[in-house]
C-alpha positions as a Python dict, from the first residue, in 0.01 Angstrom:
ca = {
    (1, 'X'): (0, 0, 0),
    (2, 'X'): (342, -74, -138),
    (3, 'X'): (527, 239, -321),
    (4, 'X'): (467, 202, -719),
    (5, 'X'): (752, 170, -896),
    (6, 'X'): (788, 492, -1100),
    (7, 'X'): (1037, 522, -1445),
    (8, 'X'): (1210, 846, -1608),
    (9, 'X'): (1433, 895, -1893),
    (10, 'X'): (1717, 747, -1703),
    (11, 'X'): (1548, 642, -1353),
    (12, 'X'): (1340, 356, -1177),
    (13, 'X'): (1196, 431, -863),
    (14, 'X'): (1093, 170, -653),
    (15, 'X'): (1052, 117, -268),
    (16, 'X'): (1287, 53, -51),
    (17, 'X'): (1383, -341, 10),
    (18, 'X'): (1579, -465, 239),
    (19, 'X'): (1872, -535, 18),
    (20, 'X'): (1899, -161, -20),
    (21, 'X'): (2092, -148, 302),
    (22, 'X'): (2463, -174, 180),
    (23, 'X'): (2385, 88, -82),
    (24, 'X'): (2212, 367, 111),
    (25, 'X'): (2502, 287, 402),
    (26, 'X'): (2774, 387, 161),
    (27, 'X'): (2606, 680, 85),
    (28, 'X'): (2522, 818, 395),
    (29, 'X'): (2903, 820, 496),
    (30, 'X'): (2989, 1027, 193),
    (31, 'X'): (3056, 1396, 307),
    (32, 'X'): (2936, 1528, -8),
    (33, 'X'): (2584, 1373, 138),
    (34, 'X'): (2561, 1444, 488),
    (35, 'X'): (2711, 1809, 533),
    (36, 'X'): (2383, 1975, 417),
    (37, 'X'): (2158, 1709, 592),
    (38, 'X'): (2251, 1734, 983),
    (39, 'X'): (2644, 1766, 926),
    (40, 'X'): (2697, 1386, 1033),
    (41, 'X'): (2754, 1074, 860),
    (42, 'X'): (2481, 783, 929),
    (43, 'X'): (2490, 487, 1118),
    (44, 'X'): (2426, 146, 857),
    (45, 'X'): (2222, 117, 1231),
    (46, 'X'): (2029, 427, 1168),
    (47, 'X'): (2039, 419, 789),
    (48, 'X'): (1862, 68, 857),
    (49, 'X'): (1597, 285, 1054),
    (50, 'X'): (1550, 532, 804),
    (51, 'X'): (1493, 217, 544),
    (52, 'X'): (1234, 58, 789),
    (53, 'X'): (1079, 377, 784),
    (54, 'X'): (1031, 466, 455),
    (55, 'X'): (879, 100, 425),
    (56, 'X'): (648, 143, 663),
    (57, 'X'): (482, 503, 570),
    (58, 'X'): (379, 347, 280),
    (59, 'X'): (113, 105, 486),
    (60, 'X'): (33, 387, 711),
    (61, 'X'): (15, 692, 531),
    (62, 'X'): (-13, 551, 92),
    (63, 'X'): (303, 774, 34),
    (64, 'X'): (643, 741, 113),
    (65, 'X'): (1007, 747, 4),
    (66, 'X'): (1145, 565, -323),
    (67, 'X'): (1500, 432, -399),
    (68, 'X'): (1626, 617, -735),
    (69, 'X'): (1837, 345, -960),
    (70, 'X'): (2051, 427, -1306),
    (71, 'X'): (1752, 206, -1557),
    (72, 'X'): (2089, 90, -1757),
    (73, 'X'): (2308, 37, -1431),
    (74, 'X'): (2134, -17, -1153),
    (75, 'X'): (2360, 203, -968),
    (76, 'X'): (2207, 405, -652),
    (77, 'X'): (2118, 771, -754),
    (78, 'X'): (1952, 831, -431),
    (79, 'X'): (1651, 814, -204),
    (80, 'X'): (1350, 1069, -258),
    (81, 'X'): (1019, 1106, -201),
    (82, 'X'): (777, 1189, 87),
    (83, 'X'): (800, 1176, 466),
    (84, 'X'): (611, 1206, 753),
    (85, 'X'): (880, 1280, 983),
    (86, 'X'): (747, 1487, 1271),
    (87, 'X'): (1057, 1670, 1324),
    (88, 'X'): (1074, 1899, 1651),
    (89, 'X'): (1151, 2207, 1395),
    (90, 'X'): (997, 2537, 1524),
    (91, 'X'): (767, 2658, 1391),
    (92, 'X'): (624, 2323, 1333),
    (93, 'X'): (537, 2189, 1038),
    (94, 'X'): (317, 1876, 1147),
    (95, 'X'): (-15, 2125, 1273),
    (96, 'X'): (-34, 2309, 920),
    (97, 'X'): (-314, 2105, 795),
    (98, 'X'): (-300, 2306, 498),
    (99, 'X'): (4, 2186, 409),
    (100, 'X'): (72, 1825, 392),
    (101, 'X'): (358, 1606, 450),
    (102, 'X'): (716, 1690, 370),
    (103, 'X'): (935, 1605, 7),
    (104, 'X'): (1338, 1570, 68),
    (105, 'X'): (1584, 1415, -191),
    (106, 'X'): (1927, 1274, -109),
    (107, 'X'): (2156, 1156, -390),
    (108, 'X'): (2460, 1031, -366),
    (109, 'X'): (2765, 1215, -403),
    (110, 'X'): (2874, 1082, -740),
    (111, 'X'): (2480, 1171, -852),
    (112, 'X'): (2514, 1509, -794),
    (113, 'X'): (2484, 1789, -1027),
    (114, 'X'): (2387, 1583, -1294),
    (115, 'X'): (2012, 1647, -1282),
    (116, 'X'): (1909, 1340, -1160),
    (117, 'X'): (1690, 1529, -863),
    (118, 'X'): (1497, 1697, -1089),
    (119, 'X'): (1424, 1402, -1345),
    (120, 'X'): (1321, 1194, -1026),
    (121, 'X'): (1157, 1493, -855),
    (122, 'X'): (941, 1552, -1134),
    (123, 'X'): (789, 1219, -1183),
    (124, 'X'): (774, 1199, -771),
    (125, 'X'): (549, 1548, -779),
    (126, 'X'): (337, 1407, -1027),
    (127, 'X'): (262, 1107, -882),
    (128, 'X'): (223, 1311, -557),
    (129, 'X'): (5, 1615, -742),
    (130, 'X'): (-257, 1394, -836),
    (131, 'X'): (-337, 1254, -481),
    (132, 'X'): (-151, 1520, -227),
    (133, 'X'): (-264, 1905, -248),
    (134, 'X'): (9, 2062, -66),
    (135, 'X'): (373, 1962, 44),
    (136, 'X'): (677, 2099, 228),
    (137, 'X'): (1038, 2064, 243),
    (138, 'X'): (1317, 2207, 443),
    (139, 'X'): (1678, 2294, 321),
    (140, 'X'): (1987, 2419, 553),
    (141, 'X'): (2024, 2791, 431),
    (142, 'X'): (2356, 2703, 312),
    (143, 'X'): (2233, 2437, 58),
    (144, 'X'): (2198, 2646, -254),
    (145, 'X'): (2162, 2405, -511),
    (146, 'X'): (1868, 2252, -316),
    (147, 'X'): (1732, 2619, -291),
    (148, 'X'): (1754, 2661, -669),
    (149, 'X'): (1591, 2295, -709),
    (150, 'X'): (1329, 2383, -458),
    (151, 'X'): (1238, 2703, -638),
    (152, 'X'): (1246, 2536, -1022),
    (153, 'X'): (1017, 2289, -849),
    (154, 'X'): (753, 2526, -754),
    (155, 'X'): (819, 2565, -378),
    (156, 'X'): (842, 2891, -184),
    (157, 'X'): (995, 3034, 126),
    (158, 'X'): (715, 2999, 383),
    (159, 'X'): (962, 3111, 680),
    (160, 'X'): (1313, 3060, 860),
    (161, 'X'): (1270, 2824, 1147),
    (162, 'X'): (1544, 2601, 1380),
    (163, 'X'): (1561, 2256, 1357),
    (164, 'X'): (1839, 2086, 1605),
    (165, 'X'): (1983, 2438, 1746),
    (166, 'X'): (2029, 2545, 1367),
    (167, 'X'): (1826, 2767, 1139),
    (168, 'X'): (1635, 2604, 879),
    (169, 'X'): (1432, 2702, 552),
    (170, 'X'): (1086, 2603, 524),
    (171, 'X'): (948, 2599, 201),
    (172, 'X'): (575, 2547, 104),
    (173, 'X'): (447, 2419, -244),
    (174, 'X'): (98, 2371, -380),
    (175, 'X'): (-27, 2096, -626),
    (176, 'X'): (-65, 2239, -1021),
    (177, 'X'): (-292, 2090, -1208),
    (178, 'X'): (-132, 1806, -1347),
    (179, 'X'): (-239, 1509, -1614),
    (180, 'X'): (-169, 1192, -1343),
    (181, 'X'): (-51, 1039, -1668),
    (182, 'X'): (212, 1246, -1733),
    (183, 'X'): (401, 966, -1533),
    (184, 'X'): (525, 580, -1620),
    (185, 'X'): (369, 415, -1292),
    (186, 'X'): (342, 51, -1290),
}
């Protein structure tokens, strides 16, 4: 399965291509990116990773990540969506079968703020509502706007765990019921 291309007010979503690269690059070296996600800019070496990645959970798993575009620009808003990441966080969240795999957004610096998360976010979780029960996502404690998105989103503090030496917030979220066409897939 390929990721479907999903559309919003302002958005497309679509999987991630190859071409991508340069774009997600730049914006993993923007400090307004990575201080909330690990403290570090990316690699284009690991960025490339993260892109082959997100390709590839959509043949094993039907879900994945999608690359958020301006409709009238084209300009990169982000990358969101769903992972299967399998992170060494403790508690772990890989054996809670009753929760399934995790969501995490990353916009771009010059995105932020502007409520582009939450226009792509919404369309993601409906798409995801209407074929996932349960999800996850962690935030650095730090990250309030995240919190507050997380929380308008429907998600809720499940516990504080450590990921990488560092405390992290785990939050849980369950599926609504949801109209699947209350999204533009094509």
């Amino acid at each position: 399965m390929s990721a479907p291309t999903l559309t919003t007010a302002r958005l497309t979503l679509t999987g991630h291509v190859a071409a991508d690269l340069e774009d997600c690059a730049a914006m993993w070296t923007d400090p307004r990116v990575y201080t909330m996600i690990g403290g570090q800019p990316r690699t284009r070496e690991d960025v490339w990773i993260r892109l082959l990645r997100s390709i590839g959970q959509w043949t094993l798993f039907g879900y994945g990540s999608w690359i958020a575009r301006e409709t009238a620009t084209g300009r990169l808003i982000g990358e969101l969506g769903l992972i299967e990441a399998r992170r060494a966080i403790e508690p772990s969240i890989d054996a809670r079968s009753e929760f399934g795999p995790e969501v995490g957004w990353t916009l771009t610096g010059a995105a932020q703020g502007q409520g582009y998360a939450s226009e792509a976010l919404a369309a993601i979780l409906a798409w995801t509502d209407a074929r996932i029960p349960a999800t996850t996502c962690i935030i650095d404690p730090a990250n309030a706007s995240s919190i507050r998105l997380a929380d308008r989103l429907g998600y809720r503090l499940h516990t504080t765990g450590t990921y990488r030496d560092a405390p992290i917030l785990i939050f849980d979220r369950t599926a609504p019921s949801l109209n699947p066409g209350a999204i533009a897939a094509r």
